[in-house]
Backbone as CSV, one residue per row, in Angstrom:
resi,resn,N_x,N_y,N_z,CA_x,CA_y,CA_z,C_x,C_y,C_z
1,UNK,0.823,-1.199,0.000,0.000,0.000,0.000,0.869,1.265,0.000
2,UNK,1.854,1.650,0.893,2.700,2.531,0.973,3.575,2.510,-0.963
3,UNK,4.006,1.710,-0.782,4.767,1.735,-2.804,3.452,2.521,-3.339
4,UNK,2.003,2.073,-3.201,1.782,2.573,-4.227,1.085,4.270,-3.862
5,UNK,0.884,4.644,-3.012,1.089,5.873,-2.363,2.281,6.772,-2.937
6,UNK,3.528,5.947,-2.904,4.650,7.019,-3.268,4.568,6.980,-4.673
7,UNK,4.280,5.969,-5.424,4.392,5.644,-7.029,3.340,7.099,-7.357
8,UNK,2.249,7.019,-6.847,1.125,8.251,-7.178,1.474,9.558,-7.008
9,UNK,2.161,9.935,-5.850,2.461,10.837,-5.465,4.101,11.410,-6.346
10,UNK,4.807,10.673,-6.660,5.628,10.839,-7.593,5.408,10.746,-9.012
11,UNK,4.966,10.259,-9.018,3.616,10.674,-10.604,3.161,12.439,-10.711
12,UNK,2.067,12.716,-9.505,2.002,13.761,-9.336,2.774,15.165,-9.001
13,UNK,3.930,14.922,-8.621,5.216,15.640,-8.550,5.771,15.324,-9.888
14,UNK,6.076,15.000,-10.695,6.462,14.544,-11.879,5.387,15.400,-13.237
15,UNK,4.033,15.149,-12.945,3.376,15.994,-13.343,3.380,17.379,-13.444
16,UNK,3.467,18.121,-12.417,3.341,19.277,-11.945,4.618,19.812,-12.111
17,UNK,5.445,18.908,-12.239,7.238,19.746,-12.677,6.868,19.821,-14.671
18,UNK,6.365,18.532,-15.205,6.614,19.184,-16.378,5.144,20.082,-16.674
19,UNK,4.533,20.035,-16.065,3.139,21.165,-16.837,3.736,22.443,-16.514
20,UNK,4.439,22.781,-15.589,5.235,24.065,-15.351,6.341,24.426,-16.006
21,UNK,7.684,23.101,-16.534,8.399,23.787,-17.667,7.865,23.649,-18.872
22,UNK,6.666,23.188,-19.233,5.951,23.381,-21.021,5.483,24.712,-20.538
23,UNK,4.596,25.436,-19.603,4.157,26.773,-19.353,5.014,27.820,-19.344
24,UNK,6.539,27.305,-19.127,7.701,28.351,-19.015,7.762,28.604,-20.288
25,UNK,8.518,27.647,-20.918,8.878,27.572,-22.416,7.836,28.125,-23.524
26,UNK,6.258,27.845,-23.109,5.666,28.693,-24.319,5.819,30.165,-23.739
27,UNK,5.305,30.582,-22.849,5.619,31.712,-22.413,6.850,32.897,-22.289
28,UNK,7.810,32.306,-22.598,9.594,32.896,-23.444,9.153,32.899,-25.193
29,UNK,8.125,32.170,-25.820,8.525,31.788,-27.162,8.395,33.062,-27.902
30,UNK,8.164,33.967,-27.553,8.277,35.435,-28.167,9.309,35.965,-28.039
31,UNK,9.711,35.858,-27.191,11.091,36.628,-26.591,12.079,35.709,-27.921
32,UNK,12.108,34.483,-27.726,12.740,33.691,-28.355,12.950,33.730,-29.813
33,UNK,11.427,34.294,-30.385,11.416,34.153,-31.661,12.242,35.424,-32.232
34,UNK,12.293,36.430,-31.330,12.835,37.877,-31.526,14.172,38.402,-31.128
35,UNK,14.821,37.037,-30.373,16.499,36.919,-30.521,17.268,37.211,-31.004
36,UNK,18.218,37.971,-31.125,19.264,38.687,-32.102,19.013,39.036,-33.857
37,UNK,17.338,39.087,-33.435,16.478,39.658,-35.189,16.452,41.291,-34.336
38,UNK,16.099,41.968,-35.703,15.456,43.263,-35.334,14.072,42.952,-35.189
39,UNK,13.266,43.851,-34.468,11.876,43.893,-34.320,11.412,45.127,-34.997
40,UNK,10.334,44.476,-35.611,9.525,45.890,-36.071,8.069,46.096,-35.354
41,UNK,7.766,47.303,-35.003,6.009,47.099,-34.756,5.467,47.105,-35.730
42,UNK,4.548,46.506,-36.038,3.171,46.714,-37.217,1.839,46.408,-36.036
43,UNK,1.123,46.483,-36.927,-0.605,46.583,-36.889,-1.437,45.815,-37.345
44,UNK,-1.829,45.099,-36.476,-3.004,43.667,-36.988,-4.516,44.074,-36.640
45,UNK,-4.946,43.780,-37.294,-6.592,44.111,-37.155,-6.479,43.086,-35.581
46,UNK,-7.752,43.599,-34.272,-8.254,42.885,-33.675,-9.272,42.053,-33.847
47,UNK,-10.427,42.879,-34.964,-11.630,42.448,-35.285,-11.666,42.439,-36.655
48,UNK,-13.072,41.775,-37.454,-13.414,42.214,-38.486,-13.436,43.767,-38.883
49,UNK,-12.845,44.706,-39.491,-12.984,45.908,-40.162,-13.629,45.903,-41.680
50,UNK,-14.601,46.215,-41.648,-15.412,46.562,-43.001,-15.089,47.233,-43.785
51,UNK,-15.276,47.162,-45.480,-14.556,47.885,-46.704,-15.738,49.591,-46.370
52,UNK,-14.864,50.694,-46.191,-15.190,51.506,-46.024,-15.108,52.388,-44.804
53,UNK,-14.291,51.488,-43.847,-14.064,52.374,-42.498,-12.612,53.122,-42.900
54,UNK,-12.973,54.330,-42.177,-11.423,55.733,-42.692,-10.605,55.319,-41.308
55,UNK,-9.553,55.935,-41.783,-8.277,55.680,-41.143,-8.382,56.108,-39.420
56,UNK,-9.218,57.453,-39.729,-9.727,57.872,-38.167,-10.401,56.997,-37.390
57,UNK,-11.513,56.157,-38.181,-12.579,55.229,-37.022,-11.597,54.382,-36.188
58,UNK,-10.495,53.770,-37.562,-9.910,52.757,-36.936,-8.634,52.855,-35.889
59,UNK,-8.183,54.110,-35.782,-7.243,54.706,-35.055,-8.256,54.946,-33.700
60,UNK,-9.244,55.469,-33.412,-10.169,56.177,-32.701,-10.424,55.212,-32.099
61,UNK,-11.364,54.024,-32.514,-12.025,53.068,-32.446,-11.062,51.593,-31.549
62,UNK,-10.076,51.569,-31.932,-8.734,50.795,-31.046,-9.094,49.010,-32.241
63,UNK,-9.739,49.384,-33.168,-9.664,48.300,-33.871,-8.433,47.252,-34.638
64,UNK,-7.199,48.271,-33.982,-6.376,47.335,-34.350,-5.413,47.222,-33.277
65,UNK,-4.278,46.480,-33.337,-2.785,46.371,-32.311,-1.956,46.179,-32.347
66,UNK,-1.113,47.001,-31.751,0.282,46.509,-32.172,1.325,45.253,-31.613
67,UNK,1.584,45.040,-32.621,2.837,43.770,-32.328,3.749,43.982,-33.076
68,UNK,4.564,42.881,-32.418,6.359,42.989,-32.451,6.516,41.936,-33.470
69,UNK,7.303,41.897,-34.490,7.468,40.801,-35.678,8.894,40.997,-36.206
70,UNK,9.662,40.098,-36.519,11.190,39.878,-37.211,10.735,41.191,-38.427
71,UNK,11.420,41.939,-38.582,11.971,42.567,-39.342,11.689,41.541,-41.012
72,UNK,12.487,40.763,-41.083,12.818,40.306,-42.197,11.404,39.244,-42.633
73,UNK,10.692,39.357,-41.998,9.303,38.648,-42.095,8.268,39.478,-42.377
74,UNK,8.273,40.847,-42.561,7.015,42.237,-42.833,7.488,42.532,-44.095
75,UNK,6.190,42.301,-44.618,6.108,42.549,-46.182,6.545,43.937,-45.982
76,UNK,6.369,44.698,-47.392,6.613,46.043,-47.621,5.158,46.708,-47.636
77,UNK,5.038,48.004,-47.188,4.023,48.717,-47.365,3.511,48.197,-45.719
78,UNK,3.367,47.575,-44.631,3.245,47.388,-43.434,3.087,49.056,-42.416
79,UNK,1.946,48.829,-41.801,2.196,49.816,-41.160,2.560,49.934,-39.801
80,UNK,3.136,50.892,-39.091,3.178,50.470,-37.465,2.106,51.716,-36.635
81,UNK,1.775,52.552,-37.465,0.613,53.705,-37.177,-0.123,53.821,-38.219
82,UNK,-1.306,54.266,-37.470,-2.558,55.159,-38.510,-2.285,56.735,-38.215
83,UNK,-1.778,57.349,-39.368,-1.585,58.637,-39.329,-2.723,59.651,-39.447
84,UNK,-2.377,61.111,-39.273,-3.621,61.470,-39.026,-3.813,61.560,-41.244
85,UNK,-2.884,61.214,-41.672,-2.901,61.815,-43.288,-3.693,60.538,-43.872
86,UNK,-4.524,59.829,-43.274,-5.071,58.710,-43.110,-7.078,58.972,-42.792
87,UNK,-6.640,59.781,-42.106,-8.175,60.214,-41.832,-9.115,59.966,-42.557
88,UNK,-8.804,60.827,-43.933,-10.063,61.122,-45.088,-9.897,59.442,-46.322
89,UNK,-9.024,58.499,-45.870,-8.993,57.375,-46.636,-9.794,56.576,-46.334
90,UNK,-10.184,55.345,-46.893,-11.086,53.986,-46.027,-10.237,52.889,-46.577
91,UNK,-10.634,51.876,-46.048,-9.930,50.475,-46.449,-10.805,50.327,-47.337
92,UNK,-10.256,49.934,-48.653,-11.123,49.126,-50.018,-11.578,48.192,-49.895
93,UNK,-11.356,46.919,-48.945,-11.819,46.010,-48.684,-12.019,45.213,-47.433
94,UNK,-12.851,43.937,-46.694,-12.740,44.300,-45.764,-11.405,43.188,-45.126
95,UNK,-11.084,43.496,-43.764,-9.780,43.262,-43.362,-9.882,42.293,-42.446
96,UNK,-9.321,40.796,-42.217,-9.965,40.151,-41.431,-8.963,39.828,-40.143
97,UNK,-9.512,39.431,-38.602,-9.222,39.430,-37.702,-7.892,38.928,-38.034
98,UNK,-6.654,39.677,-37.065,-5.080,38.853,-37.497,-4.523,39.344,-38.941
99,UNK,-5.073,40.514,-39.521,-4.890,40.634,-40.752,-3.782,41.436,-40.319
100,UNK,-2.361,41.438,-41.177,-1.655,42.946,-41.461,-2.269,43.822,-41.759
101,UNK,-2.532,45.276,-41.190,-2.647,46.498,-42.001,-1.724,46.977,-42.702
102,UNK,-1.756,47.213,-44.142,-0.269,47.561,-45.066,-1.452,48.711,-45.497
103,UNK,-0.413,49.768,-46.265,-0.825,51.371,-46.490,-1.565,51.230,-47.799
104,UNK,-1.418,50.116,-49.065,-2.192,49.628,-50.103,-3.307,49.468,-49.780
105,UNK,-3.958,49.153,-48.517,-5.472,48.955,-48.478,-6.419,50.005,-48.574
106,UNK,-5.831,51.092,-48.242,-6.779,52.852,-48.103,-6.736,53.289,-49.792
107,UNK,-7.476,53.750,-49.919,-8.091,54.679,-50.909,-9.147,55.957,-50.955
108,UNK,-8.996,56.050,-52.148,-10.535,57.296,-51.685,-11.681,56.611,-51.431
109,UNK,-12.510,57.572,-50.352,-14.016,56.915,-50.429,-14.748,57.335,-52.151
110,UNK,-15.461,56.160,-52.505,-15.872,56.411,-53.658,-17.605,56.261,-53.279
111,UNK,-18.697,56.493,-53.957,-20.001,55.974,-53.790,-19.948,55.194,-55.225
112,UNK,-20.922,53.786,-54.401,-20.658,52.776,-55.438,-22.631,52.980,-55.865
113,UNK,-22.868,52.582,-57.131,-24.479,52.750,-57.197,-24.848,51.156,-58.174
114,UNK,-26.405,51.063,-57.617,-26.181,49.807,-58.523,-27.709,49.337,-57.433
């Protein structure tokens, strides 16, 4: 009875040591991924953004966020702000949750008829 008391209980200590270094290790994996790279900020949508919201709603509005990404992994045209020279633009199309915001998506507002 006692063996199998300690067998359980060292099971459970055994447990609880590795669910705590897999929780360490994902929890560094950012830090990790951004190791002797440069970091850039850019701007990911949080939510769905609809074709037609201006640069102001979405600055105003907190619809997007910033994160940290390798340098050598951000396309071109990436943004890391919504400027205010952004205001009177909208996104042409719409932008989906996790999306990059890159500066190609704004245009003029147009009225579409039909």
């Amino acid at each position: 009875m006692t063996r199998r008391i300690l067998a359980v209980l060292l099971a459970v200590v055994l447990a609880v040591i590795g669910a705590v270094s897999v929780l360490l290790y994902v929890n560094t994996a950012d830090s990790r991924a951004l190791a002797g790279k440069k970091a850039v900020t850019v701007l990911v949508a949080k939510e769905r953004i609809p074709a037609g919201t201006s640069g102001e709603a979405i600055r105003d509005s907190g619809l997007v966020e910033k994160v940290q990404m390798p340098a050598e992994t951000v396309p071109v045209g990436v943004m890391g702000a919504v400027g205010q020279e952004l205001d009177e633009l909208v996104v042409t199309s719409d932008l989906q949750t996790s999306q990059l915001l890159l500066r190609g998506m704004f245009g003029e507002r147009v009225k579409s008829t039909g």
